[in-house]
N, C-alpha and C positions, 0 to 999 in steps of 0.2 A: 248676892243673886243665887239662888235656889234653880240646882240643874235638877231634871226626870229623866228616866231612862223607863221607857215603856217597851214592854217585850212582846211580842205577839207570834204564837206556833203560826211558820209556814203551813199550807194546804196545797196539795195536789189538785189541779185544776184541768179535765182534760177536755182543750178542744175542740181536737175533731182526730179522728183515726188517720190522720196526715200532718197536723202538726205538732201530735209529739204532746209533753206535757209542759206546764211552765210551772213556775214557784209563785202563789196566791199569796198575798201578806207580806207585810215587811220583818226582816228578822229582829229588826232593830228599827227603832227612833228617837234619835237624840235631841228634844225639841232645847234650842239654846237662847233667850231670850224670844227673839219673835221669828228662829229660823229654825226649821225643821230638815235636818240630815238623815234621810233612809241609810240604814245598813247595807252592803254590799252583799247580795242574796246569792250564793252558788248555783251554779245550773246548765245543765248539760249544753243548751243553746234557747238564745234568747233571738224573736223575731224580729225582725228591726225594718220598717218599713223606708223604703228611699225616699226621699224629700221630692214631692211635686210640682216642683219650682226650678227652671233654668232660666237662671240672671243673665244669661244671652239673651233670650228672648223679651228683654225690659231696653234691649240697646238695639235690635232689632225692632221694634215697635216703634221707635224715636227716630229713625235713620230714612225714611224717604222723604225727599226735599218734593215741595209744591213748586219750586220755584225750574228744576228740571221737568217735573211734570207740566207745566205750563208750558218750556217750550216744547216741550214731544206735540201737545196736541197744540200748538200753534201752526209747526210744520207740519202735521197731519190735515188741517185744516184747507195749509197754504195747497194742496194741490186739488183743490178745485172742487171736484167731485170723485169719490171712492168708488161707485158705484161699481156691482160686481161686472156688467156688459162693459166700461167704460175704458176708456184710451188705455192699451198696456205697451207704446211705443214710445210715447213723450218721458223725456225727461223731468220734466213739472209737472204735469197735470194725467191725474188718473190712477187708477187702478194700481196700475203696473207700477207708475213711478212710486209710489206709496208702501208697495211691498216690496221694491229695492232698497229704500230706502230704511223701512224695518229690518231688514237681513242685514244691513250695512250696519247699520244701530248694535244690533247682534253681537255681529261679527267687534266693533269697538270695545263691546264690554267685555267679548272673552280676550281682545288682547290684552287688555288692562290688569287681567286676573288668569293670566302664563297661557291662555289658549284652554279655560276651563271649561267654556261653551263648546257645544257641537251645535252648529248652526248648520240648519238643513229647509229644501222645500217639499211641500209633500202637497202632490197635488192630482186633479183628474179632470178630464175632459165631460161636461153634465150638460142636458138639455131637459125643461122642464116648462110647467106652466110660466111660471116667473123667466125665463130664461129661452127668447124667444130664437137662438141658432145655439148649436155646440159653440160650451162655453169653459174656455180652462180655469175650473176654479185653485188658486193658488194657496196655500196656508205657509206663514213662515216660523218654526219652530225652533228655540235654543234649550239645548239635550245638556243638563249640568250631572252629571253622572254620578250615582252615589258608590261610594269607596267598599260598604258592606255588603248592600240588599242591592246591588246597582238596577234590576229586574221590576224591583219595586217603586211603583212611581204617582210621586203627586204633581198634579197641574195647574197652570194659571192661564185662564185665559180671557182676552177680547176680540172685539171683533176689528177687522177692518174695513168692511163697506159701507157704504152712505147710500140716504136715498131722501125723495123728496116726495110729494103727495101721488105722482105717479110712477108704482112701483120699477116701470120699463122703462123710465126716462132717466139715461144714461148719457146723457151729456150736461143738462141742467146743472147750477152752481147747486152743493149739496154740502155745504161743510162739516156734518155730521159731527160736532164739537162733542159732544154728551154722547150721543150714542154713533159709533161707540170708539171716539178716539180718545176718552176716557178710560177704556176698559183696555186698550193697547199702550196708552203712556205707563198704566199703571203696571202692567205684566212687564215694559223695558225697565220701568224702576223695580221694581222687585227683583231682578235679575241684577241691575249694578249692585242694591242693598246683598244680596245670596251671595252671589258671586266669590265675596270676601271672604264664605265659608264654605267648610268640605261638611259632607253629608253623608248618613251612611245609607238611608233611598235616593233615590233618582228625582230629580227637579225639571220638570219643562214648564217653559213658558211661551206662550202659542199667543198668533195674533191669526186668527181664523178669515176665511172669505164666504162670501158666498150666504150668509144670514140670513140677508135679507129677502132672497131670492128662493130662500125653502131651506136652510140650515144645514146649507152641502157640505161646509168644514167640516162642521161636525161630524156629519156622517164619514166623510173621506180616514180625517185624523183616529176616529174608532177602531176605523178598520186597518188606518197605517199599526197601531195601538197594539191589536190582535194579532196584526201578519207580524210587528218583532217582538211578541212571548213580552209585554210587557205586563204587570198585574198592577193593576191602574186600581191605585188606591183610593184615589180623591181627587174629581175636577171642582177647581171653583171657578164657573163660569162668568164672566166682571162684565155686567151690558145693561150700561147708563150709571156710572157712579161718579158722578160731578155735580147734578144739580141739589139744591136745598130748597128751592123756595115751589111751592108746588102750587096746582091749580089750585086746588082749596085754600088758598088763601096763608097754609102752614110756612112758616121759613124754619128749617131745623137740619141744623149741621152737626147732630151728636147723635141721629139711628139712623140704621142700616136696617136691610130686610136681607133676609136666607130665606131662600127659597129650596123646599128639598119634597119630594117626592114620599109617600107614607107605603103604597104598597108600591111593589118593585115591578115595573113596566113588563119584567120579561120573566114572571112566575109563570110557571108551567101549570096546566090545571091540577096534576098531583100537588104542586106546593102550595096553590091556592086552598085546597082543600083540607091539607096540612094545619096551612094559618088558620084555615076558618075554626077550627077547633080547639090550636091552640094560641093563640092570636097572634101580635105581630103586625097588628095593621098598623101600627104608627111607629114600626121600629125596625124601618129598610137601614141597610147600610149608608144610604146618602141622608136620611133623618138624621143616624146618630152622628153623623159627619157635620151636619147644620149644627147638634150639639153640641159637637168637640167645640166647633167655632167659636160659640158664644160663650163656651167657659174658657176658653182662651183668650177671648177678647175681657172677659170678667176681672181673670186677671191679670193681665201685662197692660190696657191698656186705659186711659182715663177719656173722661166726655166722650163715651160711645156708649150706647145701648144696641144690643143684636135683638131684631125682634125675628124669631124664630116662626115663618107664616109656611103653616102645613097646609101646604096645597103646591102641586110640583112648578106653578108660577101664576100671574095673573090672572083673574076670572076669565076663559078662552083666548089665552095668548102661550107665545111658546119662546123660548130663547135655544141657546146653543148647546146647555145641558143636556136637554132631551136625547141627540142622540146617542151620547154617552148612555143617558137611561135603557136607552132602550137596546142598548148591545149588552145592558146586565148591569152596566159599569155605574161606581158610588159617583155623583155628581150631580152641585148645588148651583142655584142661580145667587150671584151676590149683586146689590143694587142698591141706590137712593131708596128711601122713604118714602116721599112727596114726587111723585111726577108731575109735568107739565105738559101735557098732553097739545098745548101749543107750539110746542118748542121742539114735537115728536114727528118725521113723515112727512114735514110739511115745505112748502113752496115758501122761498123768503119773498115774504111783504108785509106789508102794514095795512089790515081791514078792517075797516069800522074801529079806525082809531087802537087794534090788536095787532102785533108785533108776531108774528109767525117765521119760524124757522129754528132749527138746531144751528147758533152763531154760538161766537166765543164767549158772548157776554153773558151765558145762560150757565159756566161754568164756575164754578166755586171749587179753585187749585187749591186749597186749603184741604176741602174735605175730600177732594179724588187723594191728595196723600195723606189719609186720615184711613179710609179704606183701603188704600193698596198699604199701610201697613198692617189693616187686619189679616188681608193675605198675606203677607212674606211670615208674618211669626206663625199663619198658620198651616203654610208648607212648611216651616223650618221645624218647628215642634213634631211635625207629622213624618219629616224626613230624618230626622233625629230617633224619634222613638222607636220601638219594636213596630213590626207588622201586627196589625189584629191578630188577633187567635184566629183557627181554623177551627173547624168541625165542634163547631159548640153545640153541646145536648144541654138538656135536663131533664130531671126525675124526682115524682114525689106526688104521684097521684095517691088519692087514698092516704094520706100521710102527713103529719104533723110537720115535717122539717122537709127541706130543694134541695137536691143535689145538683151543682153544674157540673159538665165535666168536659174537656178540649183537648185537643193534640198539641204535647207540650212542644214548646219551639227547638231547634237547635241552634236558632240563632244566640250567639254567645252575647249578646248585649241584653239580652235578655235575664235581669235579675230575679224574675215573677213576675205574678199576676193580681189582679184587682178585679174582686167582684161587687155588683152593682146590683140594685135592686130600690123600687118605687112603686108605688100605687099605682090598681089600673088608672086614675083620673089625671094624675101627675106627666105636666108635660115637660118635663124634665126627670135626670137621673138626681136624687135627693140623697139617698144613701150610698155610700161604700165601704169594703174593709180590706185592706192588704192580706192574702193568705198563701204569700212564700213560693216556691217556683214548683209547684205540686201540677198537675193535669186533673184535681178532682177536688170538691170542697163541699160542703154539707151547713147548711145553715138551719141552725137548729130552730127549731119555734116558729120558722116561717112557713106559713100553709102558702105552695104553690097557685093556691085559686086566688088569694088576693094581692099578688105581686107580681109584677115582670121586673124580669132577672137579664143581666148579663156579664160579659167579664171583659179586661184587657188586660194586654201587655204595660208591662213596667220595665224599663230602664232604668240604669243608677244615675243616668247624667238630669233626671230630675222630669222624664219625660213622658208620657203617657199616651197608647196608641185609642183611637175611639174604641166607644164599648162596641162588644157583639151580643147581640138579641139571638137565644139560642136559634137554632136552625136554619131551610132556606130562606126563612123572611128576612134575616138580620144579618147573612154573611157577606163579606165583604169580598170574597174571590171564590170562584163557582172551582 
């Protein structure tokens, strides 16, 4: 057997004026039958990007049982009617009993896991079109506190009230199966699956009131949000994620819709003006948040497609996100594919031979915990990773090569940073490149006019915060 020994002169190879130089070429290569052995190249320091991959989040992804979730919304079901005016005295039926019974739920899972929950109610007295006398709307939330960033916080949430074709009819049977005691079984299981883990952000999981009646949770829990200094990274709003089989005739229990907002509800006309020149319109912090989702769901999870629908939710309709939107705050709608628009609002009966009402039978426990593991791995990923970056610029008008540049973290989990960059028609992030724990990077050859740019945070435990779109359009905490 005939060995070769090929020699090739190193080259200096530089960069960029932040990373330094590396060794181009191998000094050596030993090719030995049909295995090629590089020499061992000296060098002052070599970059080494962290693995984007935490094997947590492949055993999170597999951990919420349909079979727990079925009875959450069976007993959600069992009390009657949710509706937000309805009974909050009985022990069974109403309102009231529904969200003791939530706080109760709560309250079990953090004994299970040493008292790791803060279960709390956050609520206000509202009167409104929907809301025909002052009405105390209730919200029941569990506070899983993160050990590092505890300030820093991502959400899950559903709703708790029901309703039936007429909005003020607060006694009528209303079982609200789908919408949305799907969206609360699945924020109680995401909470037993968490639970089992420490986190270095903050985890709540919220079972909201008031929805249906004008989105009062929402608004309430915002402003609970703001009044404790909390920096609310990411809501994923969960309202209707049980049904498969849709009006259209579709049955499919492998996509989900994200819903997320493209410009940001509460741009001031200077930042409008900003974007309008240098865009940004399709890259608000709750976009690239609907982004993070689907590449987290791409890869931890199997038989799921994320279909990513840019528009802040359905053609004139609105969910519990919005208020989050519109206090500033990153948050997505998450939901079935296929509606049934039968099965939505409506009075239980059977007309003209058609089966009307939100009942149990319209639920597919299967795929509510198919979706609520899209959510736990992507609080957990979210609560794991570094916080976005702050104060992202860039620069390179007139100019052959983009500068980005950011306020480097002192978060000590923080090993670097990762920049991103795509086509304006590209509705997704396509490219990226590790560039080491620097606050400035220059990308050579890329002309600023035909790309949007942005960067995140890297952790070494294999975990990655969403991109930021430089400026007010794309950041994530005002």
């Amino acid at each position: 057997m005939k060995h070769f020994i090929h020699k090739a002169q190193p080259k200096r190879v530089k960069l960029n004026r932040n990373s330094g130089y590396c060794l181009a070429g191998m000094a050596g290569l030993l090719i030995f039958g049909a295995v090629a052995v590089p020499a061992l190249a000296a060098d002052k320091q070599v970059l080494v990007a962290p693995s984007q991959e935490d094997m947590r989040l492949y055993d999170i992804a597999n951990a919420p049982q349909a079979q727990r979730i079925e009875q959450d919304i069976r007993t959600l079901v069992d009390f009657g009617t949710r509706h937000t005016m309805s009974d909050t005295k009985s022990d069974t039926q109403g309102i009231g009993a529904a969200r003791r019974w939530i706080e109760a739920e709560f309250k079990r899972i953090s004994k299970e896991c040493g008292g790791c929950l803060e279960v709390v109610t956050v609520a206000n007295t509202v009167e409104g079109k929907r809301i025909a006398q002052p009405t105390e709307v209730v919200n029941v939330i569990a506070i899983q506190r993160g050990k590092t960033d505890p300030k820093r916080v991502v959400m899950m949430s559903g709703d708790i009230d029901s309703r039936v074709t007429d909005v003020l009819d607060a006694t009528s049977i209303s079982p609200g199966a789908n919408d949305n005691a799907s969206g609360v079984a699945g924020a109680l299981e995401a909470a037993r699956v968490l639970s089992k883990y420490q986190f270095n952000g903050t985890i709540v999981y919220a079972a909201l009131s008031g929805e249906e009646q004008g989105l009062y949770g929402g608004n309430i829990l915002a402003d609970y949000a703001k009044a404790q200094g909390w920096q609310v990274q990411a809501v994923l709003n969960n309202d209707m994620i049980g049904n498969i089989a849709g009006i259209n005739g579709v049955v499919n229990n492998s996509s989900v819709r994200v819903f997320s907002e493209g410009v940001r509800f509460a741009e001031t006309a200077d930042e409008a003006k900003e974007r309008y020149f240098s865009g940004g319109e399709n890259d608000s912090a709750s976009r690239n948040l609907a982004r993070k989702i689907k590449t987290l769901a791409d890869q931890y999870m199997t038989n799921l497609d994320v279909m990513l629908v840019y528009r802040l939710d359905r053609f004139g309709r609105g969910g519990h996100h919005l208020p989050f939107n519109q206090a500033g705050l990153p948050a997505v709608r998450i939901m079935e594919t296929n509606e049934h628009y039968d099965r939505q609002h409506q009075d239980i009966r059977v007309e003209n031979g058609i089966a009307y009402g939100d009942v149990i039978e319209g639920v597919d426990f299967d795929f509510t915990a198919k979706l609520t593991a899209l959510n736990a791995l992507s609080l957990a990923a979210q609560a794991w990773a570094p916080a976005p970056p702050t104060q992202v610029k860039i620069a390179g008008q007139v100019s052959p090569s983009t500068t980005l540049n950011w306020a480097k973290s002192n978060d000590e989990t923080v090993v670097g940073y990762r920049v991103y960059w795509r086509s304006t028609t590209a509705p997704e992030w396509t490219h990226s490149r590790y560039v080491g724990k620097v606050e400035t990077f220059t990308l050579d050859n890329l002309v600023i006019d035909n790309y949007l740019f942005g960067v995140a945070s890297v952790a070494a435990n294999g975990n990655v915060s969403p991109v930021v779109f430089p400026g007010a359009a794309g950041a994530f905490f005002k």
